[in-house]
N, C-alpha and C positions, 0 to 999 in steps of 0.2 A: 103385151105384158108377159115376161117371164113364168115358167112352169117355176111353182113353190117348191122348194127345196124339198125332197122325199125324206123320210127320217127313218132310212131303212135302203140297203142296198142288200143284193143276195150274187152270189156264185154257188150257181147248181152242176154239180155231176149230174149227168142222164143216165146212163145204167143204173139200177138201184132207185134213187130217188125218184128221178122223174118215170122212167121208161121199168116196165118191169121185168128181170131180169130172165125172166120165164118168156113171157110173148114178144119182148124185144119192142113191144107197143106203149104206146101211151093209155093202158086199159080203167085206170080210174077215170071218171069223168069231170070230178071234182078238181085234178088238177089243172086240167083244162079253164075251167071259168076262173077257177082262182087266179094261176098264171094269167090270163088277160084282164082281170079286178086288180093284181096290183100291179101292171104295167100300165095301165089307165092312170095309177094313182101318180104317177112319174118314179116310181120303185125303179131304179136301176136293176136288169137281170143280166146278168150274165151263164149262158150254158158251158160249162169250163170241164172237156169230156177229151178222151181218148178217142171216139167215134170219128167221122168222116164227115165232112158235107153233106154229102148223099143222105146216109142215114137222118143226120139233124136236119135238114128240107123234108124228108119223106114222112118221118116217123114226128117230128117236132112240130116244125114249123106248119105244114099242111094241117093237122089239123087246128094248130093255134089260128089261120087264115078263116079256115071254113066255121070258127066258130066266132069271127070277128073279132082279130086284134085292132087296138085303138090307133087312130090317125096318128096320134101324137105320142113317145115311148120313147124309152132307152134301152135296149135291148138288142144284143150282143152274144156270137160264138164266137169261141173259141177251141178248133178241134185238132186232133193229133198232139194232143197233150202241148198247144202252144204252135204248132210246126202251121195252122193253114186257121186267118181269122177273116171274119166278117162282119158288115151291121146286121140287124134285123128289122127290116120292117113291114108297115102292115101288107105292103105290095110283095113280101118274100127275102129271099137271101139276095142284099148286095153284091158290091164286087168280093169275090174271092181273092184271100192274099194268099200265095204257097210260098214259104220258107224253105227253097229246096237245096239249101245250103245243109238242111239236117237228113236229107233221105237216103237210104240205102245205094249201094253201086245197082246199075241191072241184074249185074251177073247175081249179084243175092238173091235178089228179088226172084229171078226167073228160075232160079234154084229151091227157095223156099216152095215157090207154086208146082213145081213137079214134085217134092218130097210129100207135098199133100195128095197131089193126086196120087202118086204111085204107092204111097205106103197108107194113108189114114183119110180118106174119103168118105169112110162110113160113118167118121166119128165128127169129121169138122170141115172148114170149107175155108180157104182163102178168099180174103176181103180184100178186092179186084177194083172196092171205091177208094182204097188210101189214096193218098197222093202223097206223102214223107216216109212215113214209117211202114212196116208191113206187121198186117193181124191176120192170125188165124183163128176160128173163132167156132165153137162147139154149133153143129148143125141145128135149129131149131126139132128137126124129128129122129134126134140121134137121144137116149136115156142118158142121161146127164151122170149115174154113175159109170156108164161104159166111157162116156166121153175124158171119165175125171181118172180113168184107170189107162185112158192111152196117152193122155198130155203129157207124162212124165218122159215117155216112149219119145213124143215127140220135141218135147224140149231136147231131151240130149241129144236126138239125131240134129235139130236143127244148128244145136253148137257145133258139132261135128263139122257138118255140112259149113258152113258159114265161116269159121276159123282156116277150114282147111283152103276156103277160097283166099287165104289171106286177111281178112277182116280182125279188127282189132275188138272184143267184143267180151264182157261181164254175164255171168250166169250165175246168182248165186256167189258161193265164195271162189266159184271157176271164173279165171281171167286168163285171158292171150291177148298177149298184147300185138300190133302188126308191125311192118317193117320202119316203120319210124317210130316205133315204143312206146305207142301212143293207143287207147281201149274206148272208140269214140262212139261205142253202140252196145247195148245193153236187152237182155232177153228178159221179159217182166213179165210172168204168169197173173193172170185174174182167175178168177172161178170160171166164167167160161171162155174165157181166149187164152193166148201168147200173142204180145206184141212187142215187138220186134225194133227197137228205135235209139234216136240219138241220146247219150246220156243228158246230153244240155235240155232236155223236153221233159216238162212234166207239171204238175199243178198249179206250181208256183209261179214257173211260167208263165202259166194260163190266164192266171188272176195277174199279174201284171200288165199281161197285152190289153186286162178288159177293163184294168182302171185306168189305162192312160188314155183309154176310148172313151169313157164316160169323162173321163178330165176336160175333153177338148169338146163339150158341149154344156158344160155348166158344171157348178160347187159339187162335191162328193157328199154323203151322206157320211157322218160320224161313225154310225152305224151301222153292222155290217154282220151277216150271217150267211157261212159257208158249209153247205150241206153234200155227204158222199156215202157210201161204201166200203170204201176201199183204208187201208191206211196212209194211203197217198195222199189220198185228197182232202187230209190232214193240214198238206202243203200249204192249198188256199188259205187254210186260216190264218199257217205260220205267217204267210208273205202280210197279211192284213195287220198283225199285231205287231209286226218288225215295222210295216208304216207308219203306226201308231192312231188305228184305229181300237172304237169298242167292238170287239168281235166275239162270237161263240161258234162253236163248229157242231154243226148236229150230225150225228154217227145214224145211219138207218142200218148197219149192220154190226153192233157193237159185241156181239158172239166173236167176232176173229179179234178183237183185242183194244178197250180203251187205251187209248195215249196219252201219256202225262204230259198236260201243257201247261201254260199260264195262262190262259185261257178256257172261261169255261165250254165243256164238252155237256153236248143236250138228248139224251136219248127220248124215244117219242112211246116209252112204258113199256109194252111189249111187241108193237109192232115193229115192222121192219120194212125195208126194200118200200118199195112202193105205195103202201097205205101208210108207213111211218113221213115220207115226202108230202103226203094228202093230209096228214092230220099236223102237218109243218106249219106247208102255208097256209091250212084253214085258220090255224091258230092267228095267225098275219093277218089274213082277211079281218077277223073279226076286232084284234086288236086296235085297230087302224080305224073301224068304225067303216069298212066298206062293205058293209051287208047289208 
């Protein structure tokens, strides 16, 4: 017999929502059973994040394992903002797909990683798990305003650096274009990183590679709810309502700025980041009648 059609679909950013953006952990525990109560229910999830493989197996999926995800699920990443997707299931991360049609030359890469080591070490560390894009990313034991007082430092040197290799690349309203006139990489600050990536990579993306995942296993849910941080991850929802779903997009850090949409936007009262994620999907849990 067929899994009943879910009446609720989600695309989660991990920074902010799920993982908190302090311990880089999954430190509520709540999100944890909820996450596996409505993957149970056949809730389609998608993690639709900037992060890596690595990170989403280490910090994600491990403990969603050890606290027993269900036999039977839909459940799906999507990381490097769309560049590198996967299933999920209760056995771990699938095959890995890498789009490395969108990755940096070497020569960047191995350039960004010496400009960290040589100049800003104390403040942030290159993420050595990308496989598309390159991140550098504020040290977990570095003070997060020293870290926010040298990023600007290192954005512009990394423009420097990067353009001067020839790279065609966007910062802000800074563009260089390369020897075919063409700007096919894009510098995009967060609160604690700079990553480093193709313009064609990003939320929207994201949520595309993870509904045409859920498509090829059975009906989509009408309904659909896309949770972030960032103003980015805005995207997920736009791509949802341009498909002509019921969507709402919930903000866990609505401080840097509501977006006007046509779609309603959900803040979770006063919390934020992480326990605003945990009083998300509790609300889902109980809705749903899974408690």
């Amino acid at each position: 017999m067929p899994e009943p059609l879910s009446p609720l679909g989600l695309l989660l950013d991990v920074d902010g929502p799920i993982a908190s953006p302090v311990t880089r952990t999954i430190a509520t525990p709540s999100i944890i059973t909820d996450l596996i109560t409505l993957a149970g229910a056949n809730v389609p999830i998608a993690f639709v994040t900037g992060r890596s493989v690595a990170f989403i197996r280490d910090q994600v999926v491990v403990p969603l394992r050890a606290a027993g995800l269900p036999g039977t699920m839909r459940m799906y990443g999507v990381c490097e903002k769309g560049a590198v997707w996967f299933p999920i299931t209760a056995d771990g991360i699938g095959e890995v797909v890498v789009d490395d049609s969108v990755a940096l030359p070497a020569a960047a890469i191995d350039g960004v990683r010496r400009l960290v080591a040589d100049r800003f070490a104390d403040t942030m560390f290159f993420d050595e798990t990308k496989q598309a894009m390159v991140s550098v990313e504020q040290r977990t034991d570095a003070d997060h305003g020293d870290y926010r007082a040298a990023a600007p430092a290192f954005n512009d040197a990394a423009f420097s650096l990067l353009t001067g290799l020839g790279l065609g690349l966007r910062f802000g309203d800074r563009v260089v274009a390369d020897t075919d006139g063409e700007v096919p990489f894009r510098i995009d600050p967060t609160i604690i990183s700079t990553d480093i990536e193709s313009v064609t990579l990003d939320k929207d993306r994201g949520a595309e590679r993870a509904l045409a995942f859920f498509a090829e296993s059975g009906p989509l849910p009408s309904v659909w709810r896309s949770v972030g941080d960032s103003r980015s991850d805005y995207l997920m929802a736009d791509h949802l309502h341009a498909a002509g779903y019921d969507v709402s997009h919930v903000d866990v850090r609505p401080a840097d700025g509501i977006l006007d949409r046509p779609y309603p936007i959900i803040v979770e009262g006063d919390l934020i980041h992480d326990e605003a994620g945990a009083a998300f999907l509790g609300y889902w849990v109980d809705k749903l009648g899974l408690r």
